[in-house]
N, C-alpha and C positions, 0 to 999 in steps of 0.2 A: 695328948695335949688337951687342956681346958676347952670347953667350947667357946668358940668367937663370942656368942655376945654376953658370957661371963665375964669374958677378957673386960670388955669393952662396955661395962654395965657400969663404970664410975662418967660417964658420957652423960647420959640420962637417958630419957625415953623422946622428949621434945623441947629441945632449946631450941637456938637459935641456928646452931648447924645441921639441926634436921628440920626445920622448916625452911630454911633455904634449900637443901635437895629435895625436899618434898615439891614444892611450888615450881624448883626451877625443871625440874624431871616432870612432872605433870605438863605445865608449860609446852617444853618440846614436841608434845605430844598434839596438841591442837593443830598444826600444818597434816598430820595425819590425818586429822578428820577431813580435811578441806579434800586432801584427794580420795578421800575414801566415797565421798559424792558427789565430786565434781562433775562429774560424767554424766549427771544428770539436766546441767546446766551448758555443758559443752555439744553435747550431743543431741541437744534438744531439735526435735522436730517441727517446724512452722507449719501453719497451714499454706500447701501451696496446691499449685494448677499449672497446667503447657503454657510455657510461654507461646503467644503469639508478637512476632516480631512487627515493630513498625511501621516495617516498609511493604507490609502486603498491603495492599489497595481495600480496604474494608472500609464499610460503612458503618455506625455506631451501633448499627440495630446486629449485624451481623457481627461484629465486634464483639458484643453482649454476649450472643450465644453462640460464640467459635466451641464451647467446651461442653459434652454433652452432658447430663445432668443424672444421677443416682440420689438411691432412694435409702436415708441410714438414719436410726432413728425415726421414722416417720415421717422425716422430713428432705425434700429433694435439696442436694446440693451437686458443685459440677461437681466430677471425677477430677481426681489425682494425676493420673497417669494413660487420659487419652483427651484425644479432641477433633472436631471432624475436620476430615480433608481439605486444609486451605488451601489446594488447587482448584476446589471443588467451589467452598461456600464463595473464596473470589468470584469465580464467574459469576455466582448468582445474584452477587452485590451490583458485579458492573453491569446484568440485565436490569437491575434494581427492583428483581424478587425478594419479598419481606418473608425473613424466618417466620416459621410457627404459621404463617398464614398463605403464603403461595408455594412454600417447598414444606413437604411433609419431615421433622426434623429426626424422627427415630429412625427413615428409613435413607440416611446420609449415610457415608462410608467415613469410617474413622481410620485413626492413623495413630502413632504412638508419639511422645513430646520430642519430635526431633530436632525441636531452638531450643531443648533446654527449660527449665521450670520459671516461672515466678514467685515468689515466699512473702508471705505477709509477714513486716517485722515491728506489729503492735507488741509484740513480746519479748523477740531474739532480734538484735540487729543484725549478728552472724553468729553462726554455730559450723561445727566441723561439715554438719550437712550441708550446709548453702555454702559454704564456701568459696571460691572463685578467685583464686590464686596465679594470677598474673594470667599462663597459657592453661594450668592444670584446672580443670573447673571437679569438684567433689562430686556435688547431686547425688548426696547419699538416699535415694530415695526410690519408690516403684522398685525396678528391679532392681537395683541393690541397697534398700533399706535394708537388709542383711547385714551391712556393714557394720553400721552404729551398734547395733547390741554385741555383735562380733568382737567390737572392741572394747567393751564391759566386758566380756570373758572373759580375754587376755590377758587384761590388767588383774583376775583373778587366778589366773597362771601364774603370771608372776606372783603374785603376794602368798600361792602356796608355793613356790621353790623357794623363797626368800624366807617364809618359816622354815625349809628345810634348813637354809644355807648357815641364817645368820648365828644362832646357836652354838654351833657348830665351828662358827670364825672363830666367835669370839671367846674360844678354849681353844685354841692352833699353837702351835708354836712350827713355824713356817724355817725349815732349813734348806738353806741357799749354797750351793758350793760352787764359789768363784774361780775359774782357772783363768789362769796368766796366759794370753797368745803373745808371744817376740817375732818379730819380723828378725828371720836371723841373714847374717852379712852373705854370708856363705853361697847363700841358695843365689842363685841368679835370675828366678825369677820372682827373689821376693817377696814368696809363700810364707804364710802363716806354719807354724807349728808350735803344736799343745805341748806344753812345760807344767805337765798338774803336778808329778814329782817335787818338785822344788819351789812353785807359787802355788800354794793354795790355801784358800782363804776360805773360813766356813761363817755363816753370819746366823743369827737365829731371828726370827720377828717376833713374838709374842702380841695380838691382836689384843688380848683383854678387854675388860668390857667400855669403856671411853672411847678408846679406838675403834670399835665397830659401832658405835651410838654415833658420833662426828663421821665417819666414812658412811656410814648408812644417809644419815643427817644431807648428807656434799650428793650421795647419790639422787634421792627422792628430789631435791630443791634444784641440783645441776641439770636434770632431765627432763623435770617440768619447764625450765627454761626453754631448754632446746625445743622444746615440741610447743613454742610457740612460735618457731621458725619452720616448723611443717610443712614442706612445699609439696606432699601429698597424703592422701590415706593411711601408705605402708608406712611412710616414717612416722606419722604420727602415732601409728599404733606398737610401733617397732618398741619407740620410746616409753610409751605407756605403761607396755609389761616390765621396762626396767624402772619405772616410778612405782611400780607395784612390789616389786622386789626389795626398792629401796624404803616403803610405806612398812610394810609388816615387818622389816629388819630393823627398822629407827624405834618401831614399838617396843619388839622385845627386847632389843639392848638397853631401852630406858626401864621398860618393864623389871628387868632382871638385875640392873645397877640399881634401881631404887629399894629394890628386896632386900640384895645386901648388905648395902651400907646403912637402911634403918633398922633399930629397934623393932623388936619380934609384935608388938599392940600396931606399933605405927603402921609398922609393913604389910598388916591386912588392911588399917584404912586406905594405905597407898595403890596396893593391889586393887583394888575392889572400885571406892570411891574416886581415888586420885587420877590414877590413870585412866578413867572410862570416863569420870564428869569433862574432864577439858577435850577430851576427845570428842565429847556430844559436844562442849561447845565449841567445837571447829564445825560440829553438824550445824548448829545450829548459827556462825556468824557467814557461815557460805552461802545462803541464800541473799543475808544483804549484800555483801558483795554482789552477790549478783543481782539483784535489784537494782544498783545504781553502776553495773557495769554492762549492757547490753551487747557486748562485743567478745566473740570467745576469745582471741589473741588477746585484749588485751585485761579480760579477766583471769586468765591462765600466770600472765605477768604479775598482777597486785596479789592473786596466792601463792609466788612464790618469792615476795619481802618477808612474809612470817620467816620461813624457811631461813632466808638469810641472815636475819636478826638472831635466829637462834644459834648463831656460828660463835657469837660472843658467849656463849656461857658456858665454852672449852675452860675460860679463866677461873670459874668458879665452881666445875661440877670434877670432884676428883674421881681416881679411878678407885675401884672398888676395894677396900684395904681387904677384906674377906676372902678375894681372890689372888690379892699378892701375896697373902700368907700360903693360899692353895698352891701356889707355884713358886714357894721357897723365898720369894724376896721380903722378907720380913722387914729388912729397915725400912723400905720405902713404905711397907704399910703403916710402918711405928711415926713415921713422918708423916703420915697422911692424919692416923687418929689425933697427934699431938697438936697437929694445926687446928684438928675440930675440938680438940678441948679449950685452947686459947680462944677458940671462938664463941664459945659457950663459956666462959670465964669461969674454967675450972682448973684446976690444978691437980695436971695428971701424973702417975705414981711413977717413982725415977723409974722401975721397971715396968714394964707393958707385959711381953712375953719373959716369960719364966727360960732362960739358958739350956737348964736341962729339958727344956719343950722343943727347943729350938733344934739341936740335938735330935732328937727323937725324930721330930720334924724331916730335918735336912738330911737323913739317911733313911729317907722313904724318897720313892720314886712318884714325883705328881703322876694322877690317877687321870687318865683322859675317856671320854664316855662317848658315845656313839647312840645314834639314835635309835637301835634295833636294842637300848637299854632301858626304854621305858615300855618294854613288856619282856624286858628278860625272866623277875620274877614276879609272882601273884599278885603281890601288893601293888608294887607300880603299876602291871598291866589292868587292874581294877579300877586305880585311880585315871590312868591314860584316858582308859575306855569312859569311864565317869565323865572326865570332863571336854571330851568328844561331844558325848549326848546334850551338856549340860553348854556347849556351845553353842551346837546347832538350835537349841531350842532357845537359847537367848538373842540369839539373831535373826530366828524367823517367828517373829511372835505377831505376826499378821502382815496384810498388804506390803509392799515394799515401798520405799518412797518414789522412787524414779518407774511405780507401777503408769505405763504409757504416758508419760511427760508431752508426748507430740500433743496431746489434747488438753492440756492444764492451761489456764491461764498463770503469768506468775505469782501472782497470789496465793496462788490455787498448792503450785509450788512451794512456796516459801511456809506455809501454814503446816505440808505433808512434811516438809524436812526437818522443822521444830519436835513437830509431834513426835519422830521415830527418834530424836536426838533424847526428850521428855523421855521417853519411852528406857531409854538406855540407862539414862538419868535415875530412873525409879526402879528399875529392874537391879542396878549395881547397889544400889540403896539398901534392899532387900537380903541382897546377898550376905551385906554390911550387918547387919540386924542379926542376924540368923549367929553369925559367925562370932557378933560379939555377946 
């Protein structure tokens, strides 16, 4: 058979129906960026200190210095995660001994923040760390600031299974065998028995690639929902890793339907520029959002309306003809391109595919691939490995953004997440250049 895009070279290279899938497949992609650094915003750390509660009888001087004081940077500030004995500096208040000058203050006994922290929120007015969730209080902090970075990992768990998964879906064809249970008269105690002889139903799914871009799509957007309902650590992090699963699997289903369905010139601008620019500016609009949204709930909420707006452009992004031909259904792909000629106001030829192709075609058995195929032979396994290397180096190409966020101001933030978005922006540029 002719190759696809000889078929399909009386189309053009860039009308009107490849800059619609261009823009609206790029498009989708931007809610990706938003979770690909949200966690930087979410998990942000304030500056805090032990609370001291209310209702202990302190005077303002003792008050002042309930929190003993370390030395970072060259300059004394209190500690984090202690403060001295409020059974202790009580009493010395209600003798009305002045700190620093009648009780010697380094040689007080300390204790650890047992009310709990107080958070300055000149920055964050809540984040997953401060939290305080009706009965469940977070206080991801002191001993278990382990947690927050903990949960950047996971969400990186997930977004490597989800490369494993999503690829992989969306070339399935999913066979289901339905058997018939009858409740028969007979039995008296009106037991079930299996009749798969005589009912049985076999169903196939075929996933293709729409199907796994919109389920991926419903995954990423459904799950950031929910984990604004969090009522603690484990579920919000639970969820996380399946926002991560659904983040890398909504990329590559867009990634791989916009390959197909444009033009061989397009298809590296789209690769390259298309999908990495809207993706930095998802980096790059999630800082304002968070600028003017100081609340994680309910900035968690406003990045996932992208997400759902992007539900409506099921109507307009078809599935990939190049792949309905790979699995035999030809009319429906001859149906897909014939809409994109009418849409591009051309006048497509009575025949698409050649009869005797179709033939040849449909007496071959579609070819299904596994992932242990991109290093079965030399070539693949050179190019695999190539752009392994040719990742990792385009993703670590210095500092990270969310490098200790606990001590940014936002500003500080907003400036670091442009940059690495810039950053992505010039590096896919490059690649663009190179290749053309």
């Amino acid at each position: 058979m002719r190759d696809y895009d000889e078929v399909t070279a009386f189309l053009g290279e860039w009308g009107p129906f490849q800059r619609l899938i261009f823009f609206l497949l790029s498009a989708s992609i931007i809610p990706n960026g938003f979770n690909g650094m949200s966690i930087v915003f979410l998990a942000g750390t304030p500056e805090h200190r032990c609370l001291v509660p209310h209702t202990v009888n302190l005077s303002s001087a003792w008050r002042n210095h309930s929190i003993p004081l370390e030395t970072k940077d060259g300059q004394q500030v209190p500690q984090k995660c202690r403060r001295y004995r409020l059974a202790t500096i009580a009493n010395f208040s209600e003798l009305g001994l002045e700190p620093g000058r009648d009780v010697n203050l380094e040689q007080l006994e300390q204790e650890n923040c047992l009310d709990g922290w107080e958070y300055d929120k000149d920055v964050f007015l809540s984040t997953i760390v401060t939290e305080n969730f009706l009965i469940e209080v977070w206080d991801l902090v002191c001993k278990d600031d382990w947690k927050a970075p903990l949960t950047t990992s996971l969400f990186f768990v997930g977004v490597l299974m989800g490369s494993f998964i999503s690829g992989q879906l969306s070339d399935r064809i999913i066979s289901i065998t339905v058997a018939l249970l009858l409740r028969q008269p007979e039995c008296p105690d009106y037991t079930f028995i299996l009749e798969s002889m005589e009912f049985n139903v076999r169903m196939e799914t075929e996933f293709g690639r729409k199907n796994v871009l919109f389920l991926t799509m419903g995954m990423q957007t459904g799950f950031s929902f929910l984990q604004v309902f969090s009522v603690n650590f484990e579920m919000f992090t639970v969820l996380f890793v399946l926002v991560g699963m659904g983040q890398i699997s909504n990329y590559v289903a867009a990634f791989v339907l916009g390959t197909e369905i444009l033009s061989k010139s397009i298809r590296i601008i789209f690769a390259t520029l298309g999908v990495c620019i809207f993706y930095a500016f998802g980096f790059m609009v999630l800082p304002l959002f968070a600028y003017f949204i100081r609340d994680w709930r309910m900035l968690l909420l406003a990045l996932t309306v992208p997400g759902v707006l992007c539900g409506a452009l099921w109507w307009f992004i078809p599935e990939s003809p190049r792949w309905l031909v790979s699995q035999g259904r030809v009319k429906e792909a001859e149906r897909i391109i014939r809409r994109a000629a009418k849409f591009n106001r051309i006048v497509a030829p009575s025949t698409i595919f050649d009869p005797s192709e179709l033939q040849d075609l449909n007496s071959k058995k579609p070819q299904s691939h596994l992932i242990y195929d991109l290093v079965r032979t030399r070539n693949i396994r050179i190019i695999t490995i190539m752009s392994i290397i040719l990742w990792c180096m385009a993703a670590c190409p210095g500092p990270p953004c969310d490098e200790q966020p606990r001590k940014k101001k936002m500003d500080s933030l907003l400036l670091k997440t442009c940059l690495r978005a810039s950053h992505d922006g010039a590096g896919v540029q490059s690649v663009s250049d190179k290749n053309s």
